[in-house]
C-alpha positions in Angstrom: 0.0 0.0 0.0 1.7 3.3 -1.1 1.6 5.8 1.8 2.6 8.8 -1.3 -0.5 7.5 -3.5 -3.0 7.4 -0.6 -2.6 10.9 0.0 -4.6 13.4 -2.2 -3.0 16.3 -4.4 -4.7 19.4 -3.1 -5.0 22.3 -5.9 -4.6 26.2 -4.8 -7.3 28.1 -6.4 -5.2 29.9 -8.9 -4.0 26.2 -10.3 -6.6 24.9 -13.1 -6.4 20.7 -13.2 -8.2 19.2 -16.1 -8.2 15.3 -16.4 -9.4 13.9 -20.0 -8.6 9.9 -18.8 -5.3 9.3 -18.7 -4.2 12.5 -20.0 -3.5 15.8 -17.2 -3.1 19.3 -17.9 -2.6 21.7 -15.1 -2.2 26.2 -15.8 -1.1 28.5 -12.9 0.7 31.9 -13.0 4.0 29.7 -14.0 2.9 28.3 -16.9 1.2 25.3 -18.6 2.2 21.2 -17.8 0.4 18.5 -19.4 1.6 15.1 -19.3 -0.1 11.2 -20.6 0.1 9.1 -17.8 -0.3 5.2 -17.9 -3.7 3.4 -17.8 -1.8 1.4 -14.6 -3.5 4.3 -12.3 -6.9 6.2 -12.3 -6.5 9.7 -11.9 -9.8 11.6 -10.7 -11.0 15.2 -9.8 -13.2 15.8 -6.7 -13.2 18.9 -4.5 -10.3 20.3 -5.1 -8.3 18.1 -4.6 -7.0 14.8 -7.0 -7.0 11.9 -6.4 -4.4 8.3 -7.9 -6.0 5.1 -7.3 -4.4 2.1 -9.1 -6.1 0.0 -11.4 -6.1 -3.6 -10.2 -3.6 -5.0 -7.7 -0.7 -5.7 -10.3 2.6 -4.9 -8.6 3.1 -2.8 -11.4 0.1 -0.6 -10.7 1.1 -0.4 -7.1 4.5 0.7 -7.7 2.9 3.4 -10.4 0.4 4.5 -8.5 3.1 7.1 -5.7 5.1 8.1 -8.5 1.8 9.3 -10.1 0.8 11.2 -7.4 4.4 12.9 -7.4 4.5 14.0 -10.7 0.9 15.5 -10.5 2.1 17.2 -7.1 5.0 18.4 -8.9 2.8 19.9 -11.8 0.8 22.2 -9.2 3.7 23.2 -7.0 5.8 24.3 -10.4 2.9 26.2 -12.3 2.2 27.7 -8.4 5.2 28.7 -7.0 8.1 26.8 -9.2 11.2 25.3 -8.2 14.8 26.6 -8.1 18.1 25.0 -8.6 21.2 27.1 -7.5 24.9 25.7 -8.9 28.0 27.0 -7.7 31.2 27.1 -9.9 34.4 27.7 -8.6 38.4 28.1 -10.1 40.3 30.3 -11.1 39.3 32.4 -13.7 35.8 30.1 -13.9 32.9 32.9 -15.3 29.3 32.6 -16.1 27.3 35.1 -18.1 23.3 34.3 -19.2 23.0 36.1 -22.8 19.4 35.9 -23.7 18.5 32.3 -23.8 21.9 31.0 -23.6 24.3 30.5 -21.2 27.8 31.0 -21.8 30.6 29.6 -19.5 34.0 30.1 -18.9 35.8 26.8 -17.1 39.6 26.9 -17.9 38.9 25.0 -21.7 40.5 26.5 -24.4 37.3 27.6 -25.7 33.9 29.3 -23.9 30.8 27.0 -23.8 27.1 28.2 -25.0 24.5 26.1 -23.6 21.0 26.7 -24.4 18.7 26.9 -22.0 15.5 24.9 -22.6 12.3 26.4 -22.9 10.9 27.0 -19.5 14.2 27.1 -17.9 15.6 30.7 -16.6 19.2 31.7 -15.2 20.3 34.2 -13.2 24.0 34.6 -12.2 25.4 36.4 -9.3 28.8 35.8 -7.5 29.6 32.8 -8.6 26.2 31.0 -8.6 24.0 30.0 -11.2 20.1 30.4 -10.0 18.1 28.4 -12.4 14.0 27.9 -12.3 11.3 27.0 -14.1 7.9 24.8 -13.9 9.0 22.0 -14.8 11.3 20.0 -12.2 12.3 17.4 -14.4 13.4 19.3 -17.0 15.1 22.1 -14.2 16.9 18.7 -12.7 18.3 17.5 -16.7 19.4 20.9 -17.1 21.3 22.0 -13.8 23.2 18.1 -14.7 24.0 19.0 -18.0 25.9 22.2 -16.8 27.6 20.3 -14.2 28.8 17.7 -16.6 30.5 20.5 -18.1 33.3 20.9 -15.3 32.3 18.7 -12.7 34.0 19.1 -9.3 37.3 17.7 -8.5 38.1 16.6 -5.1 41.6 17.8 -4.7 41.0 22.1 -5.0 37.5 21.5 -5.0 37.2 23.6 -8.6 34.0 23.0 -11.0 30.4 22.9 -10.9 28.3 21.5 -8.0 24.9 21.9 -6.5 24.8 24.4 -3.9 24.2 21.5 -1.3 26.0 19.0 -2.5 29.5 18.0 -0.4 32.7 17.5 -1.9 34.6 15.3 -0.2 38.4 16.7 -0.3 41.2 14.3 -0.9 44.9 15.1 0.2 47.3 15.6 -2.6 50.6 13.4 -3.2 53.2 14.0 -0.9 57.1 14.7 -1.7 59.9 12.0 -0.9 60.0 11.1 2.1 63.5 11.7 4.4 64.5 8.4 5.8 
């Protein structure tokens, strides 16, 4: 029995949820998500609030039936309020500059990178953070790890990209020749 799938999705009154069978599309002030789910799970609409039952008691349809839930949770909370992802780059001469729809970065190559940012996904930089958001937290989650498979960090100086709350584990370098 899924504890996530049991509980209901409640929608704020400035969210809009329509359900045509398997199919959900939710507008806020954010923006517009729509997404096909599988028949595994019955998705229904009933005072405010939706609600994920599965279909049957197949194990697949139990272990749908939470993720379900999340991803419909995760459409009202983005087209609400959104979601944020900071990344932090660090080294030595390590820049980052958001030109209209493209980010372009500076990480000790012999040649600047331009990314692309997807449609729905922002940036903001400020002292040495990148401040990405959007709707969408999938799509905010492939993006932010596709800029920090550009330089990832390194656990000797601690240089690259990481997630502002992720921990790098430092490593002590080699040592010189011993006396003896």
């Amino acid at each position: 029995m899924s504890r996530v799938g049991r509980e209901p999705v409640v929608v704020p009154e400035k969210v809009d949820v329509k359900i045509d069978g398997a199919k959900v599309t939710v507008k806020g002030p954010n923006g517009n998500l729509e997404y096909t789910f599988t028949d595994h799970v019955k998705i229904e609409m009933s005072d405010g609030k939706v609600l994920v039952t599965p279909n049957g008691e197949s194990r697949l349809a139990r272990s749908l039936w939470g993720t379900t839930r999340s991803v419909i949770n995760n459409m009202v909370i983005g087209t609400s309020a959104g979601f944020t992802r900071v990344l932090e780059y660090n080294g030595v001469g390590y820049k980052a500059v958001v030109k209209g729809d493209t980010l372009e970065l500076s990480l000790g190559y012999s040649h600047p990178i331009h990314y692309k940012l997807p449609v729905g996904v922002s940036a903001k930089v400020a002292a040495n953070t990148i401040n990405l958001t959007g709707c969408n937290k999938e799509l905010l989650g492939m993006t932010a790890a596709k800029i920090r498979s550009f330089r990832p960090p390194e656990p000797y100086k601690g240089k690259g990209i990481k997630y502002k709350e992720e921990r790098i584990i430092r490593k002590a370098g080699k040592t010189g020749a011993k006396a003896g």
